[in-house]
mmCIF file of the N, C-alpha and C atoms, coordinates in Angstrom:
data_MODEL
# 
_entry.id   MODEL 
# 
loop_
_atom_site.group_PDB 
_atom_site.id 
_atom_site.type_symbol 
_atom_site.label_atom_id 
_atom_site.label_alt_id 
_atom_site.label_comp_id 
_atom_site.label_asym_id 
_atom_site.label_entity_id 
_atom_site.label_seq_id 
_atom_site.pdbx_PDB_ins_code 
_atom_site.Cartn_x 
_atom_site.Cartn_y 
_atom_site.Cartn_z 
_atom_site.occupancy 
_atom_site.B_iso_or_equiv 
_atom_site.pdbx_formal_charge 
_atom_site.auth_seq_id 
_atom_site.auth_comp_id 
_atom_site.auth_asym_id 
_atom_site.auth_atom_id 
_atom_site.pdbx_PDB_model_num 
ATOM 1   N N  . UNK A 1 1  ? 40.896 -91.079  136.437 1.00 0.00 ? 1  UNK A N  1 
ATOM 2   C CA . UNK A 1 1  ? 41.970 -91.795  137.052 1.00 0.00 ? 1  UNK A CA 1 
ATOM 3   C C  . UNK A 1 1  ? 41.563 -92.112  138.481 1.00 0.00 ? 1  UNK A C  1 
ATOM 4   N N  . UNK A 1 2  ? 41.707 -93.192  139.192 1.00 0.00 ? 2  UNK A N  1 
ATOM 5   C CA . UNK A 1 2  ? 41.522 -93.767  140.296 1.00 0.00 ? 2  UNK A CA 1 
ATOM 6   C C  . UNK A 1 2  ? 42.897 -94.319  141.127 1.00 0.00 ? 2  UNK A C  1 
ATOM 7   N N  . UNK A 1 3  ? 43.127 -93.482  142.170 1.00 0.00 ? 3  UNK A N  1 
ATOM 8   C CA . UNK A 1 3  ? 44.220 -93.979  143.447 1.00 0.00 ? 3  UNK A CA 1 
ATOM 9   C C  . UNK A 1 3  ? 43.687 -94.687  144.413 1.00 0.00 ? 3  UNK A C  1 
ATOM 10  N N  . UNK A 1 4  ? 44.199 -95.850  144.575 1.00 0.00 ? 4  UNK A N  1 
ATOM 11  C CA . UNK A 1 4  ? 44.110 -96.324  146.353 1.00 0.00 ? 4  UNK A CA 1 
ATOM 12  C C  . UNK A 1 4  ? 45.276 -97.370  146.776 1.00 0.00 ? 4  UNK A C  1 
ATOM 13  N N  . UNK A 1 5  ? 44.706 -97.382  147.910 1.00 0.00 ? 5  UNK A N  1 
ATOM 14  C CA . UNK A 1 5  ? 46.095 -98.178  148.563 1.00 0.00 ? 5  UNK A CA 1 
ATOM 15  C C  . UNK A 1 5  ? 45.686 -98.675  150.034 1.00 0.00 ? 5  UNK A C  1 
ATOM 16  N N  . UNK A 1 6  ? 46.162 -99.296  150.522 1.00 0.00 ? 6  UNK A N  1 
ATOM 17  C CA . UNK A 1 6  ? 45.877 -99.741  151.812 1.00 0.00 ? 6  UNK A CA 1 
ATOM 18  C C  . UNK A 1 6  ? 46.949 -100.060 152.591 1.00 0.00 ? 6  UNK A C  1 
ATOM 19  N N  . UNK A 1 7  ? 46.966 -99.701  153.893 1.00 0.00 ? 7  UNK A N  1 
ATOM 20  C CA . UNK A 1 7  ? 47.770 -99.158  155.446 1.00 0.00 ? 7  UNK A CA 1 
ATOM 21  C C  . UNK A 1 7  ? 47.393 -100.795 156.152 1.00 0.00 ? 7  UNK A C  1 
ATOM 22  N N  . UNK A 1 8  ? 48.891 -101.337 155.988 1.00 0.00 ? 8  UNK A N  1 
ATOM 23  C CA . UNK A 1 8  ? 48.807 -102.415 157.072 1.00 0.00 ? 8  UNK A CA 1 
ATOM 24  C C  . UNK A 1 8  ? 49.555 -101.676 158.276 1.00 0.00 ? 8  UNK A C  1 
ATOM 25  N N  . UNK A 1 9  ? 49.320 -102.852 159.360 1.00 0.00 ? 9  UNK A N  1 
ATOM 26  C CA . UNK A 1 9  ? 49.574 -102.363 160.366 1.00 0.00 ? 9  UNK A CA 1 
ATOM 27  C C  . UNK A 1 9  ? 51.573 -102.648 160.949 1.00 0.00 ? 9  UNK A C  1 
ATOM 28  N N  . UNK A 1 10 ? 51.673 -103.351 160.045 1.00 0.00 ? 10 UNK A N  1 
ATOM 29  C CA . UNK A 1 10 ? 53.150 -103.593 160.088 1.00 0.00 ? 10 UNK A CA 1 
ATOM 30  C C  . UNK A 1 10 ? 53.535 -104.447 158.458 1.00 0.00 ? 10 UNK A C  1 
ATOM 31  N N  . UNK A 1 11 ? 55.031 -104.158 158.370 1.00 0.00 ? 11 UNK A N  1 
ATOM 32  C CA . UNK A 1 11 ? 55.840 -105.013 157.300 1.00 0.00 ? 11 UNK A CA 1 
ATOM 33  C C  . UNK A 1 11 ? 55.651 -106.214 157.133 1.00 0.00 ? 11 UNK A C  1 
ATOM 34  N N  . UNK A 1 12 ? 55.494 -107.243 158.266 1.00 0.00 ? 12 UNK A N  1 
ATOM 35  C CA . UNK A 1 12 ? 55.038 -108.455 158.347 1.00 0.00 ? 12 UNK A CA 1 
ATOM 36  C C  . UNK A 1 12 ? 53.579 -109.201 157.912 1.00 0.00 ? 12 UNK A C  1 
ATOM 37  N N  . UNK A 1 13 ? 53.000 -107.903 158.661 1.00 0.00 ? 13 UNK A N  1 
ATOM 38  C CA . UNK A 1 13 ? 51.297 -108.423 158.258 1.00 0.00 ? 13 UNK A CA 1 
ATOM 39  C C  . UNK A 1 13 ? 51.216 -108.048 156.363 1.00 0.00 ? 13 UNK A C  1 
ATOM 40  N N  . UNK A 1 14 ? 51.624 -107.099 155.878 1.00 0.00 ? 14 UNK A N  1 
ATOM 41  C CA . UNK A 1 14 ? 51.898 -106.975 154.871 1.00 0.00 ? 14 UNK A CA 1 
ATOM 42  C C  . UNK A 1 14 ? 52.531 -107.774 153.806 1.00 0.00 ? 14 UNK A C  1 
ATOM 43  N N  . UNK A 1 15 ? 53.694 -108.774 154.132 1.00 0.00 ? 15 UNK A N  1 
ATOM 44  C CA . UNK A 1 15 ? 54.315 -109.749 153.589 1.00 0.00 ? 15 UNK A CA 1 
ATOM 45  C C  . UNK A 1 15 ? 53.123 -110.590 153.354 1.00 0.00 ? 15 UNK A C  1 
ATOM 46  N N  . UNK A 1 16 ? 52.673 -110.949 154.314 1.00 0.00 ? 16 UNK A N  1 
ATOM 47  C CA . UNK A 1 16 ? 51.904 -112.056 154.330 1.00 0.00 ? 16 UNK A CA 1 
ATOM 48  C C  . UNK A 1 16 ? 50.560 -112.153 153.762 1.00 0.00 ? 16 UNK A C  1 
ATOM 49  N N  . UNK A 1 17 ? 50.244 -110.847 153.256 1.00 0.00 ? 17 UNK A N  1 
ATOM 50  C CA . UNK A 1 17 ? 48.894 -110.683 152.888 1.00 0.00 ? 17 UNK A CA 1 
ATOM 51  C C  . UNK A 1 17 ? 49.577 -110.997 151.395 1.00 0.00 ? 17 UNK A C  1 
ATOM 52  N N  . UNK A 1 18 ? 50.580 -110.264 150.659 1.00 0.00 ? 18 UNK A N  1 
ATOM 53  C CA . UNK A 1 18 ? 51.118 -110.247 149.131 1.00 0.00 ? 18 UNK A CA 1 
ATOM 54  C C  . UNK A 1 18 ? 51.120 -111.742 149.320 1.00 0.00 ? 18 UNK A C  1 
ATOM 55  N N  . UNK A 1 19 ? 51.912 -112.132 149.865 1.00 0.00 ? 19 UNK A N  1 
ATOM 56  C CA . UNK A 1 19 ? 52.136 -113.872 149.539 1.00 0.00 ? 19 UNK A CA 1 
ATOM 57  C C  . UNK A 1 19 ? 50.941 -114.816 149.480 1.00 0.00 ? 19 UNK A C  1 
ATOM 58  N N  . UNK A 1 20 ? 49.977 -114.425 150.501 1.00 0.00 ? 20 UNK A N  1 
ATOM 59  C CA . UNK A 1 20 ? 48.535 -115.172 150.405 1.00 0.00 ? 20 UNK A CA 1 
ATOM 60  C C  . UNK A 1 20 ? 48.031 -115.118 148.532 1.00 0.00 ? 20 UNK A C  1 
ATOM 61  N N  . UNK A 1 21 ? 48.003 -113.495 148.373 1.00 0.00 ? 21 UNK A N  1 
ATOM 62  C CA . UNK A 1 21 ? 47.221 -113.219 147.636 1.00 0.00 ? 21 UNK A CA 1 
ATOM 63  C C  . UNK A 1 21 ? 47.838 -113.797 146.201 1.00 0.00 ? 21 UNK A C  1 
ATOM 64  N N  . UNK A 1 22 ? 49.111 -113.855 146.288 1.00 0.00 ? 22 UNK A N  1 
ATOM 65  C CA . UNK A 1 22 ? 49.860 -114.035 144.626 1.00 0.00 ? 22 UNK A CA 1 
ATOM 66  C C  . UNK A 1 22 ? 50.225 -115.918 144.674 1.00 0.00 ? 22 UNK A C  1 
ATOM 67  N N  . UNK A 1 23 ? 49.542 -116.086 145.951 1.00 0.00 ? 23 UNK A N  1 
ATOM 68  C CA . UNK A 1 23 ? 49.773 -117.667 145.547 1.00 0.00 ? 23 UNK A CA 1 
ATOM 69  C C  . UNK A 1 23 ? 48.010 -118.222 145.547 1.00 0.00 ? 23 UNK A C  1 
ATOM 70  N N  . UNK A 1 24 ? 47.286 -117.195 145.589 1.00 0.00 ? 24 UNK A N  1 
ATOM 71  C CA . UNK A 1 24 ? 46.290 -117.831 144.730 1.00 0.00 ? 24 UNK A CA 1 
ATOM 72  C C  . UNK A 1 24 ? 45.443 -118.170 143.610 1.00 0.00 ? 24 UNK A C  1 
ATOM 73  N N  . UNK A 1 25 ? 45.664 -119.348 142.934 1.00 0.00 ? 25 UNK A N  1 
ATOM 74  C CA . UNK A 1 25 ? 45.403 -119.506 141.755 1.00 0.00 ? 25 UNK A CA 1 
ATOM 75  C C  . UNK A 1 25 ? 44.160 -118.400 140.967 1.00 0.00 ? 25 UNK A C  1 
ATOM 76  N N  . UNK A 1 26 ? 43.195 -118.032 141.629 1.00 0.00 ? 26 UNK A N  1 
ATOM 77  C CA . UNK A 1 26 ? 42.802 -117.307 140.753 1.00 0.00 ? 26 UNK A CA 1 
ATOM 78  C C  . UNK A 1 26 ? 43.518 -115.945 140.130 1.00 0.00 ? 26 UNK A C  1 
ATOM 79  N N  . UNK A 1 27 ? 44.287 -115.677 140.874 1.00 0.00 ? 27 UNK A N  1 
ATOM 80  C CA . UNK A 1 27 ? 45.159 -114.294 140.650 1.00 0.00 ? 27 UNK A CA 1 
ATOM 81  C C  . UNK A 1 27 ? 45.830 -114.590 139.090 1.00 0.00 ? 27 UNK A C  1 
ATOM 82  N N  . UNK A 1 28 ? 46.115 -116.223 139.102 1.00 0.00 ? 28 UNK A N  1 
ATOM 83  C CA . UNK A 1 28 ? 47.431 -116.815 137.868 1.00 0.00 ? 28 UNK A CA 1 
ATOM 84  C C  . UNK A 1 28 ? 45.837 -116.135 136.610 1.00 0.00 ? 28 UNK A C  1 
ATOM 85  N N  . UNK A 1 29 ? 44.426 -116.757 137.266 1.00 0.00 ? 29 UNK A N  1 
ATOM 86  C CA . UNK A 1 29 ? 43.671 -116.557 135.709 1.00 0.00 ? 29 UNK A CA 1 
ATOM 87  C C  . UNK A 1 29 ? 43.340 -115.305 135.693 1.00 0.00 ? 29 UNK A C  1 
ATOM 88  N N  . UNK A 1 30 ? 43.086 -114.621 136.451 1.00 0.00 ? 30 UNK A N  1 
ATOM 89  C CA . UNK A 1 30 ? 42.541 -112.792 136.110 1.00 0.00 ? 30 UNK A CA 1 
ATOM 90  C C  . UNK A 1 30 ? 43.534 -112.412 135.718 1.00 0.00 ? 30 UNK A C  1 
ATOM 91  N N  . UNK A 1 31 ? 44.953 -112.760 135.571 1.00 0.00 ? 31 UNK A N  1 
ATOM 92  C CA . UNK A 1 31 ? 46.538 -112.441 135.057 1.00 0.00 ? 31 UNK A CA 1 
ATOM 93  C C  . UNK A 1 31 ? 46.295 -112.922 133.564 1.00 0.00 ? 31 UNK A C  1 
ATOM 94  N N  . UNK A 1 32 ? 45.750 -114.186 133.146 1.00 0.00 ? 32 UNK A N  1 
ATOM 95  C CA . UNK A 1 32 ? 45.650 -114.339 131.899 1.00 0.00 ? 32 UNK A CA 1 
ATOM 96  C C  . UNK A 1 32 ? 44.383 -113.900 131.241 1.00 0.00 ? 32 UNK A C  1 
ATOM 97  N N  . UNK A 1 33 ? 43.912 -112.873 131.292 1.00 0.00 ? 33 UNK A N  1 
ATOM 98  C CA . UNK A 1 33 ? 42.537 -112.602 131.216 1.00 0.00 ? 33 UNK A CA 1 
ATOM 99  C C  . UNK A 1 33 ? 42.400 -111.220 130.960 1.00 0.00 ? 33 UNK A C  1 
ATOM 100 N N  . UNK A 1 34 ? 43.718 -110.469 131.173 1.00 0.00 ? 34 UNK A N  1 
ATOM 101 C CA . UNK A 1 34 ? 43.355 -108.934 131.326 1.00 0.00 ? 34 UNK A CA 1 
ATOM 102 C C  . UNK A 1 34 ? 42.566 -108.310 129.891 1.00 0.00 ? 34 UNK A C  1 
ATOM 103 N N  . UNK A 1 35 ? 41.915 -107.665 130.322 1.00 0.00 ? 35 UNK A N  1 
ATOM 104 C CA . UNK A 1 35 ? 41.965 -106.859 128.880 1.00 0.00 ? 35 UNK A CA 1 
ATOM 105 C C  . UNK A 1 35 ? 42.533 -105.547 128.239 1.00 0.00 ? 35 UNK A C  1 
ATOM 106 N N  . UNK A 1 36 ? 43.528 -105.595 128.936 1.00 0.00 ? 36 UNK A N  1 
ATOM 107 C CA . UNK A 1 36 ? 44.602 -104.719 128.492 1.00 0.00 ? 36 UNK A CA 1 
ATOM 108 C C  . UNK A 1 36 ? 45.867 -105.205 128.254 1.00 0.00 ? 36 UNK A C  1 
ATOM 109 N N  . UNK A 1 37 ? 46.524 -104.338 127.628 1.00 0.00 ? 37 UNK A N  1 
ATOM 110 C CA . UNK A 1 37 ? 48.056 -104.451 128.280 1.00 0.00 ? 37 UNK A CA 1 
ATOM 111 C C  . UNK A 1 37 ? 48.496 -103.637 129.048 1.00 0.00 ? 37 UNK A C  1 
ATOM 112 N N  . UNK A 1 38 ? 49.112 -103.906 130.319 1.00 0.00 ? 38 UNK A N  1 
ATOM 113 C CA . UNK A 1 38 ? 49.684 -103.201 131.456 1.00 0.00 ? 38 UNK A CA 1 
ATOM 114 C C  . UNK A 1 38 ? 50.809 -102.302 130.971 1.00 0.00 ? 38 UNK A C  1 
ATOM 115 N N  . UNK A 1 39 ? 52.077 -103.372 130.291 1.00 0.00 ? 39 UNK A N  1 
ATOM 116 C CA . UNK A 1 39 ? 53.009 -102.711 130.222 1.00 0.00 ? 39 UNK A CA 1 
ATOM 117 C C  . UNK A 1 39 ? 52.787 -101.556 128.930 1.00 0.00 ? 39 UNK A C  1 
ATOM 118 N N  . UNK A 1 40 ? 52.183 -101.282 128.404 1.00 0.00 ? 40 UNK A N  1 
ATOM 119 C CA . UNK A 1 40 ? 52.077 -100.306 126.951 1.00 0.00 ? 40 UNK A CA 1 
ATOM 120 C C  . UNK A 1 40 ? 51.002 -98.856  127.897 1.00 0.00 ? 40 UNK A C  1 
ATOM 121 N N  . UNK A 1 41 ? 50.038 -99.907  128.791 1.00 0.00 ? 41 UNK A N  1 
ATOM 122 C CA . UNK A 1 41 ? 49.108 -98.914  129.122 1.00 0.00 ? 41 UNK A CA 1 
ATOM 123 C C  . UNK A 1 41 ? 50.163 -97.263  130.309 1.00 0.00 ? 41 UNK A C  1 
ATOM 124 N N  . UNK A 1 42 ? 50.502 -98.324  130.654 1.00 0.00 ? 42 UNK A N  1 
ATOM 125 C CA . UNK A 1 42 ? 51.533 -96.953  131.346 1.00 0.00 ? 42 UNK A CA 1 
ATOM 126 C C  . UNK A 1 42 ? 52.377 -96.146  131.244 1.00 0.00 ? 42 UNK A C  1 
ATOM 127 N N  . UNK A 1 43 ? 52.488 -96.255  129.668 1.00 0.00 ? 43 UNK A N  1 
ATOM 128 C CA . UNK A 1 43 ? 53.599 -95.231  129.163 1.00 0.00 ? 43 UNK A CA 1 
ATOM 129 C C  . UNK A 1 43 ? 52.395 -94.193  127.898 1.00 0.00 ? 43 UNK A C  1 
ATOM 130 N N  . UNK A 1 44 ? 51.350 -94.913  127.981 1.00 0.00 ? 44 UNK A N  1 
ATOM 131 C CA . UNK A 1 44 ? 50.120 -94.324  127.267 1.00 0.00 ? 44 UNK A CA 1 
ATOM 132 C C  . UNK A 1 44 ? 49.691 -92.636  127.132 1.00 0.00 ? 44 UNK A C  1 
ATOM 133 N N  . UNK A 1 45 ? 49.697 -92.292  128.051 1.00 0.00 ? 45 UNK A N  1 
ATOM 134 C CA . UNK A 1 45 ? 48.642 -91.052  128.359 1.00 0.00 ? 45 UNK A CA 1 
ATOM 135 C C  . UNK A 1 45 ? 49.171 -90.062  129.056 1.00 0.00 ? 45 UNK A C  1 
ATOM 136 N N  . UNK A 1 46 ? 50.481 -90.575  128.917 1.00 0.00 ? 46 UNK A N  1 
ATOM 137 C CA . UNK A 1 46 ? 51.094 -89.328  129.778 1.00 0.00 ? 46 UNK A CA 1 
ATOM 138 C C  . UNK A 1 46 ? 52.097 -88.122  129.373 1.00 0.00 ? 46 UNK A C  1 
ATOM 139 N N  . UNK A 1 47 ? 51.922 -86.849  129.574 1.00 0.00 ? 47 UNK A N  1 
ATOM 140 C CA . UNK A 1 47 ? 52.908 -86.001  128.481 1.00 0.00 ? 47 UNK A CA 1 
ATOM 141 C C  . UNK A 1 47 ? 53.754 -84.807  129.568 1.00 0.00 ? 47 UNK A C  1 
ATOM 142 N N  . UNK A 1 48 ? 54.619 -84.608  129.485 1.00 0.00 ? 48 UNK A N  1 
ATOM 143 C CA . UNK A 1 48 ? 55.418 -83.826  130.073 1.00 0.00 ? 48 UNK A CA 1 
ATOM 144 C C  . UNK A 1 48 ? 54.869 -82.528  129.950 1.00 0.00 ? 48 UNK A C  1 
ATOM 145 N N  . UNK A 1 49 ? 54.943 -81.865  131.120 1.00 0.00 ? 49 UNK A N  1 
ATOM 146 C CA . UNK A 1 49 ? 54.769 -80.429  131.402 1.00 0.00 ? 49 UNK A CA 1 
ATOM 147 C C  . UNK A 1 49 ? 55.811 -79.877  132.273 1.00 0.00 ? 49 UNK A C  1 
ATOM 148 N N  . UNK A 1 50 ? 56.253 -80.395  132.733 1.00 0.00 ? 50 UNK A N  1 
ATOM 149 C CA . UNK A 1 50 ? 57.476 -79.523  133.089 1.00 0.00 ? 50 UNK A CA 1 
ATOM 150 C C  . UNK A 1 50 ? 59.332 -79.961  133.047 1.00 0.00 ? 50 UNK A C  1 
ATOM 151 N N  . UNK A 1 51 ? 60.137 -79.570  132.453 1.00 0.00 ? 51 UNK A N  1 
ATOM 152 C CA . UNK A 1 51 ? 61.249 -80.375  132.646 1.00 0.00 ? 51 UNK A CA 1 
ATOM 153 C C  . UNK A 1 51 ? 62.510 -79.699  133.275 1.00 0.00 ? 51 UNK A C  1 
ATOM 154 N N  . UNK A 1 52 ? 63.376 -80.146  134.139 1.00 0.00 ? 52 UNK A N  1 
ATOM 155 C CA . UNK A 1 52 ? 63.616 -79.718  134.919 1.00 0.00 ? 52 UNK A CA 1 
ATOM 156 C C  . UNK A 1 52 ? 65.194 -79.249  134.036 1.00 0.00 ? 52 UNK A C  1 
# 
């Protein structure tokens, strides 16, 4: 399993990076391209160990 994430320096600079990035067309084809499924993959592999 692999985490990351990245620290803008404010809310704004942050807006603006998502909006760059999801209005560029290549994003629309690596979106039609996956080789998975997202929504199935995340309910996949995971099992309860503790319940409250």
């Amino acid at each position: 399993m692999v985490f990351s994430w990245i620290e803008y320096p404010s809310r704004e600079v942050r807006d603006a990076a998502n909006q760059k990035m999801m209005s560029d067309p290549r994003m629309k084809e690596m979106g039609e391209n996956m080789p998975f499924d997202g929504k199935r993959m995340i309910y996949g592999g995971f099992s309860i160990l503790l319940e409250e």
